[in-house]
N, CA, C and O atoms as a DFTB+ gen file, in Angstrom:
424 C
 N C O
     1  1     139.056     108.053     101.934
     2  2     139.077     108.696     100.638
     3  2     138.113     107.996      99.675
     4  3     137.547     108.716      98.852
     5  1     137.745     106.110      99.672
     6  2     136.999     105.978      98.858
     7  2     135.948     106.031      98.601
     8  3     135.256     105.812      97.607
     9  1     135.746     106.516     100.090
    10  2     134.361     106.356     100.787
    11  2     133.538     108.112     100.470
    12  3     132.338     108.300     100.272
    13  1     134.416     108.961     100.505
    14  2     133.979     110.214      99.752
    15  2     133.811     110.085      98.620
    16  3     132.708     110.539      98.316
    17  1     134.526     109.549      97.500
    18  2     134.764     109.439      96.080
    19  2     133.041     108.429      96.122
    20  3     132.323     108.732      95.169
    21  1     132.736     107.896      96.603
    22  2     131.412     106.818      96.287
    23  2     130.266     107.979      96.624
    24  3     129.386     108.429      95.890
    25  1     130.523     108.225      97.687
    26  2     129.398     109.292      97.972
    27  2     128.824     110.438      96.982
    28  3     127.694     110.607      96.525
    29  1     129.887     111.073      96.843
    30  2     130.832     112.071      95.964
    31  2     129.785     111.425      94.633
    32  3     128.771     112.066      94.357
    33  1     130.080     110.253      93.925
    34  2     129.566     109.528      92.655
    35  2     128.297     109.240      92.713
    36  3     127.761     109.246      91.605
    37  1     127.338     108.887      93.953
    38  2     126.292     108.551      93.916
    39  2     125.502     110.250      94.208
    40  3     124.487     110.326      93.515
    41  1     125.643     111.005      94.692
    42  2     124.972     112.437      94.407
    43  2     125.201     112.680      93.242
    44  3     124.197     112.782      92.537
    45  1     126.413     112.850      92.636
    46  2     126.247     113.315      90.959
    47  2     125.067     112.555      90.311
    48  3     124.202     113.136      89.655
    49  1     125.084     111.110      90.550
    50  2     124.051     110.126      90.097
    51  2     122.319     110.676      90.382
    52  3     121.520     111.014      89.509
    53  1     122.125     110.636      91.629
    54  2     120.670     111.219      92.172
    55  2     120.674     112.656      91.302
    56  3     119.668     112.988      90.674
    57  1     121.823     113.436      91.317
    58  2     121.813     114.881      90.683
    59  2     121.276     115.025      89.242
    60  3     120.477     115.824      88.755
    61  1     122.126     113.765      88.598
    62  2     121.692     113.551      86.747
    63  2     120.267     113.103      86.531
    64  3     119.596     113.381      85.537
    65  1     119.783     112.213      87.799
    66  2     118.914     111.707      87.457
    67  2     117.836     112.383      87.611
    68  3     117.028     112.268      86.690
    69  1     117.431     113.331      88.826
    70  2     116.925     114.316      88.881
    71  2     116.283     115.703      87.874
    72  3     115.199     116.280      87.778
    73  1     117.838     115.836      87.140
    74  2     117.658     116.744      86.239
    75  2     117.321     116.420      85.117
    76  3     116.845     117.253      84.346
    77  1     117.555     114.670      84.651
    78  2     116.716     114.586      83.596
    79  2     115.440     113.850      83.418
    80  3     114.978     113.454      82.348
    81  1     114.735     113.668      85.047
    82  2     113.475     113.890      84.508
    83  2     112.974     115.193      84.934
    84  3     111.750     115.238      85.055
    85  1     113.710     116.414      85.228
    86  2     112.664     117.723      85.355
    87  2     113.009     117.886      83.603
    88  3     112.418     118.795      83.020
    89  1     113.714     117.228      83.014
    90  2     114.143     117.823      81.498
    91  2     113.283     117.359      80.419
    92  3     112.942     117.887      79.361
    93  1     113.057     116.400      80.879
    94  2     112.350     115.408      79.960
    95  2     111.255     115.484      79.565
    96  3     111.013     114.920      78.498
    97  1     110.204     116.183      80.244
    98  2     109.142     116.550      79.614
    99  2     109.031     117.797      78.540
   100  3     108.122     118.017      77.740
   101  1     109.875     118.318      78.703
   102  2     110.520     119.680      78.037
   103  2     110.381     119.453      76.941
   104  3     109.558     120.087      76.280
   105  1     111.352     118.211      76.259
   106  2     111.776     118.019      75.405
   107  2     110.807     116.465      73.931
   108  3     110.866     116.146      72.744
   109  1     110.082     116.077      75.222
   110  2     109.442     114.743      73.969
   111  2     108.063     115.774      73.904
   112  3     107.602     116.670      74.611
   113  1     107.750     115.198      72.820
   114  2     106.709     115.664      71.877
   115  2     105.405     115.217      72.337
   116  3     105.454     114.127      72.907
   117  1     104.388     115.682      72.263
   118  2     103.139     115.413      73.298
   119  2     102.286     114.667      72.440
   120  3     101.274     114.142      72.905
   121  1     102.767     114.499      70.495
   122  2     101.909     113.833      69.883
   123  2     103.060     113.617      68.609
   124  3     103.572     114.491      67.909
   125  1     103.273     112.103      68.574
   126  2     104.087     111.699      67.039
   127  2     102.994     110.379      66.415
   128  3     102.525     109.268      66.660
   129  1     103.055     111.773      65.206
   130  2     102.070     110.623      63.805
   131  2     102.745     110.670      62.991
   132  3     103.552     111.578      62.791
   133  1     102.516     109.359      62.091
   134  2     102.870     109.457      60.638
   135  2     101.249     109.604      59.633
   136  3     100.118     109.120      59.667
   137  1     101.835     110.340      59.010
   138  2     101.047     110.757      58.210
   139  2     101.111     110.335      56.357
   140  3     101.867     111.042      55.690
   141  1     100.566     109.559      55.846
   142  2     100.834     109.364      54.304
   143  2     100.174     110.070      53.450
   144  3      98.959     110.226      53.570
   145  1     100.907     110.626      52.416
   146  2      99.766     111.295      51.764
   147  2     100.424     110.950      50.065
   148  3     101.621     110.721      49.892
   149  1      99.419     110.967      48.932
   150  2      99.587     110.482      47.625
   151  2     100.084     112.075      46.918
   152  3      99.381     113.085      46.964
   153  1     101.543     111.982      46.238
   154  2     101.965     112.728      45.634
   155  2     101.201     113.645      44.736
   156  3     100.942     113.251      43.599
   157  1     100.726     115.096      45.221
   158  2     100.408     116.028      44.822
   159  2      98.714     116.345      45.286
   160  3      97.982     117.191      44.773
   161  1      98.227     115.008      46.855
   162  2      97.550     115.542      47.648
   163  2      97.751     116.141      48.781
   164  3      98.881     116.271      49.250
   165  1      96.934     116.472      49.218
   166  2      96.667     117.331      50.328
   167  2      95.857     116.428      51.764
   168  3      95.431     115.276      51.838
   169  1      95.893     117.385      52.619
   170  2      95.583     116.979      54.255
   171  2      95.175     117.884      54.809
   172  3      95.734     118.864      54.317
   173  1      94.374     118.244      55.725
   174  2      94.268     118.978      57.184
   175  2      94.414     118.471      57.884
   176  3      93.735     117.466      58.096
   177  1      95.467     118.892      58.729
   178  2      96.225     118.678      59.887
   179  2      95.585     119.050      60.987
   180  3      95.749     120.234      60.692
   181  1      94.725     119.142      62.468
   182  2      94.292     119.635      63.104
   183  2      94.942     119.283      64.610
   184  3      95.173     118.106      64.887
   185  1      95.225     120.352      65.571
   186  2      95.566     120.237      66.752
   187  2      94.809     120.237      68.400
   188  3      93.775     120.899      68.489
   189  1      95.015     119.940      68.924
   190  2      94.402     120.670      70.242
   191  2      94.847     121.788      70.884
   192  3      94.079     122.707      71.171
   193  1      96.166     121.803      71.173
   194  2      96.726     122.996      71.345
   195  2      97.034     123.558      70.183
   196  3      97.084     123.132      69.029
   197  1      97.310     124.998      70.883
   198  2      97.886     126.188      69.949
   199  2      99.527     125.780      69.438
   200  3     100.393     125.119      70.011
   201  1      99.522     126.428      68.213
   202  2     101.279     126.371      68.195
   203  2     101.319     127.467      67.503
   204  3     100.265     127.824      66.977
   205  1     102.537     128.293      67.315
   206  2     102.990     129.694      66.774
   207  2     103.880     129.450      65.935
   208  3     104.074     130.297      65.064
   209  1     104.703     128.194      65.947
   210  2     105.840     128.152      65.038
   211  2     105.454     126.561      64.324
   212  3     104.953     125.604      64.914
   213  1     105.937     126.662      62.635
   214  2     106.024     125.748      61.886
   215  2     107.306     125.476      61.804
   216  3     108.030     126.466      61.914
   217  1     107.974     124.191      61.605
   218  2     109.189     124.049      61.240
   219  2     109.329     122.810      60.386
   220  3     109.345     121.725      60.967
   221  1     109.425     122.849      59.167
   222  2     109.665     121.652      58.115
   223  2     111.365     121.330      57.956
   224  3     112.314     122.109      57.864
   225  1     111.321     120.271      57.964
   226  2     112.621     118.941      57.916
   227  2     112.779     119.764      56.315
   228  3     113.582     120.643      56.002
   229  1     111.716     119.122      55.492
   230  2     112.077     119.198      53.580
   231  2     111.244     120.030      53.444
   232  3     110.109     119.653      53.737
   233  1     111.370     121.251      53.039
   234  2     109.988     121.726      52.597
   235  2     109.979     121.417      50.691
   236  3     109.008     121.583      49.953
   237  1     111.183     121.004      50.338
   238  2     110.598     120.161      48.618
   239  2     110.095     119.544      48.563
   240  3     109.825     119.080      47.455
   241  1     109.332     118.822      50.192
   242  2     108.634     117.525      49.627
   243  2     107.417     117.560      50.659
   244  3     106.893     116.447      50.703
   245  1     106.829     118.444      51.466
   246  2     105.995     118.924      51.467
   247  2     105.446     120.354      51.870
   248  3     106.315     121.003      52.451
   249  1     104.363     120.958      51.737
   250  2     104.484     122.330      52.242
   251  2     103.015     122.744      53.013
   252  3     101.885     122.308      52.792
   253  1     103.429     123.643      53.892
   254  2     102.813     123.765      54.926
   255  2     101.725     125.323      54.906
   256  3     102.127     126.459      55.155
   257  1     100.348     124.936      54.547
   258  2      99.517     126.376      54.956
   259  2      99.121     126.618      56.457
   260  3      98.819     125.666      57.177
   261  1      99.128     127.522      56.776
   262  2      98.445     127.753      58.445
   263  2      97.266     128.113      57.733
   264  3      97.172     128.759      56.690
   265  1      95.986     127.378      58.760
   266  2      94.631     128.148      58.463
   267  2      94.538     128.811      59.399
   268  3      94.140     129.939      59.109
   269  1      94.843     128.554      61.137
   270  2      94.522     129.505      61.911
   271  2      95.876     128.494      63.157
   272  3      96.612     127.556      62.849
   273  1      95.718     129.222      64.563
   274  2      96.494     128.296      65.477
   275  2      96.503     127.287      65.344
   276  3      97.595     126.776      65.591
   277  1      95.828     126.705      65.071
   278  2      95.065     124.942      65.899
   279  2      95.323     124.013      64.460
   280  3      95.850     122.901      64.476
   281  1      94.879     124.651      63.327
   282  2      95.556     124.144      62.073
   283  2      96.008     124.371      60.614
   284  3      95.537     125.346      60.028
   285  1      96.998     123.452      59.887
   286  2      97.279     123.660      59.046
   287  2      96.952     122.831      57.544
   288  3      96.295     121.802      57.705
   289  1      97.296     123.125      56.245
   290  2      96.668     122.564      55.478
   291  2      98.008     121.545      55.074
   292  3      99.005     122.253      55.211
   293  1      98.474     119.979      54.573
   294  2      99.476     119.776      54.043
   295  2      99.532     119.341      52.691
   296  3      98.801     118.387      52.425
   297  1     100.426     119.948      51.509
   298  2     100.446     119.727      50.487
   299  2     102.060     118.970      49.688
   300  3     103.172     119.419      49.411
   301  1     101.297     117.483      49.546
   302  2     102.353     116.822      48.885
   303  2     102.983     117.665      47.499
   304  3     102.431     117.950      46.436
   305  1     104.428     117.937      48.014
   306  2     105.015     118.027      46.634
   307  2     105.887     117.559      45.763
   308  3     105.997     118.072      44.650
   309  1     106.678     116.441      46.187
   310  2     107.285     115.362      45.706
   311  2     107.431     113.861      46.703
   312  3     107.207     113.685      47.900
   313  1     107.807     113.113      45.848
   314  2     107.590     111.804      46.671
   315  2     108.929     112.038      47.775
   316  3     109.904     112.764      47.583
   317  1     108.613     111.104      49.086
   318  2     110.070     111.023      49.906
   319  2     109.241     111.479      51.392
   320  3     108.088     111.061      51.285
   321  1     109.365     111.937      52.259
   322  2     109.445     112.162      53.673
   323  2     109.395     113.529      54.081
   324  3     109.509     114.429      53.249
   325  1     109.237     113.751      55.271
   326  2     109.682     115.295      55.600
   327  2     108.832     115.229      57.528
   328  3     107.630     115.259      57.795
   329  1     109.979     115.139      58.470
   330  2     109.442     115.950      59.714
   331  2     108.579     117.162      59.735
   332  3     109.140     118.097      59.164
   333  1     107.375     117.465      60.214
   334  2     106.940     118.737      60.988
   335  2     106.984     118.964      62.072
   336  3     106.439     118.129      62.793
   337  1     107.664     120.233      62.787
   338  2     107.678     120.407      64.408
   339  2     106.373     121.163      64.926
   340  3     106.233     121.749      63.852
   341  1     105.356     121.611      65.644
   342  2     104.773     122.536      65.946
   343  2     105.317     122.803      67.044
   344  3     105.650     121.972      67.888
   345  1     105.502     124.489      67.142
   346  2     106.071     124.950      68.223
   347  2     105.091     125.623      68.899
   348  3     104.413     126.318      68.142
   349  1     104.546     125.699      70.848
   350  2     104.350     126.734      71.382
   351  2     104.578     128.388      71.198
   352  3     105.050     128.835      70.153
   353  1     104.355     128.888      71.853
   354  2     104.911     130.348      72.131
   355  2     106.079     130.414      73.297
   356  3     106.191     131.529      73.806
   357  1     106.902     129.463      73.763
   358  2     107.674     129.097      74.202
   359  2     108.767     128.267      73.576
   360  3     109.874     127.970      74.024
   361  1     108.282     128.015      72.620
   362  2     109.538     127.263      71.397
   363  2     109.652     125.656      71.824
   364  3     110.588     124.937      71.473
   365  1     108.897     125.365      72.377
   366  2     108.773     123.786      72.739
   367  2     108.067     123.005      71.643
   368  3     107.412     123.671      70.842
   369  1     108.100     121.927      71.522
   370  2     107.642     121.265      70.499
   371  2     106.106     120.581      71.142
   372  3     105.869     120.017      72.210
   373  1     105.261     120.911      70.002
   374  2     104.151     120.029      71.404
   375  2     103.495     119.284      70.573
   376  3     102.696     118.514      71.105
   377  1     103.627     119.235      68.513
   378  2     103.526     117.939      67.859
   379  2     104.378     117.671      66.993
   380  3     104.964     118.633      66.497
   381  1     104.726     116.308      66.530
   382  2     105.957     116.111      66.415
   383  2     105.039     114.498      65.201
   384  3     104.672     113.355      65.474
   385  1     105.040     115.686      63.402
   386  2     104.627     114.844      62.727
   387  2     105.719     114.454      61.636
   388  3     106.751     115.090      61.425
   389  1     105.347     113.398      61.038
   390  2     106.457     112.311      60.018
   391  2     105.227     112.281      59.052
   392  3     104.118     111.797      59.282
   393  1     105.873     113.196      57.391
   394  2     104.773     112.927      56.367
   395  2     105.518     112.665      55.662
   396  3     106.648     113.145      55.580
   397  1     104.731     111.321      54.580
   398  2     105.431     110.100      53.827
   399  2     104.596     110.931      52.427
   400  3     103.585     111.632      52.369
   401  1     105.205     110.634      51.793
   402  2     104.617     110.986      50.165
   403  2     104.758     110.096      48.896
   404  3     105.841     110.234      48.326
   405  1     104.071     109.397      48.452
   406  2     104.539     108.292      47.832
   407  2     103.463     108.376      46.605
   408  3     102.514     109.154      46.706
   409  1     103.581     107.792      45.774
   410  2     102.875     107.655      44.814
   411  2     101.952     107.022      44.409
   412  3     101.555     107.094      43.246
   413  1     101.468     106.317      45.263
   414  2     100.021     105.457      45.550
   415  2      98.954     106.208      45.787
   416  3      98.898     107.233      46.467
   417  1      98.152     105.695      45.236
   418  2      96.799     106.696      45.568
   419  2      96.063     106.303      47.213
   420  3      95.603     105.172      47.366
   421  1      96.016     107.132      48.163
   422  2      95.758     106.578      49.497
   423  2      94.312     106.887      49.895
   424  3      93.879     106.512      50.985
């Protein structure tokens, strides 16, 4: 019996481990920057790949123009932080930016 129960535990094991590295690329981000920018400037953001979807953490504290696929424009609007996701046409994340907004001139 313990000898099934081990067996039994070490396939679930090979099984988890398996599935999370077919998962894992899925899920991390193919590019994380931080980005600083001086309260009430601006940025162009530029990509290599395409993305279809924007997704802002704060959008009070910064905001996001699309110029075309590949990029967007960013405009500080109050001091503090804010995640950007870019999404595929598959809803995957494929950049994965951190913009700081502070009041220093940069």
């Amino acid at each position: 019996m313990r000898r099934g129960l081990k067996l039994m535990i070490a396939r679930l094991g090979s099984f988890a481990l398996g599935l999370s590295l077919f998962l894992a690329p899925l899920s991390i981000s193919r590019a994380d920057e931080t980005i600083a920018l001086a309260f009430g400037g601006g940025s162009v953001f530029r990509m290599q790949e395409p993305f279809q979807t924007v997704l802002i953490g704060d959008p009070d504290v910064i905001d996001v123009h699309i110029q075309d696929d590949r990029s967007v424009i960013l405009k500080a609007l109050k001091l503090g932080s804010s995640n950007i996701l870019f999404l595929d046409g598959r809803s995957i994340v494929i950049v994965k930016i951190r913009v700081v907004v502070s009041d220093v001139q940069i």
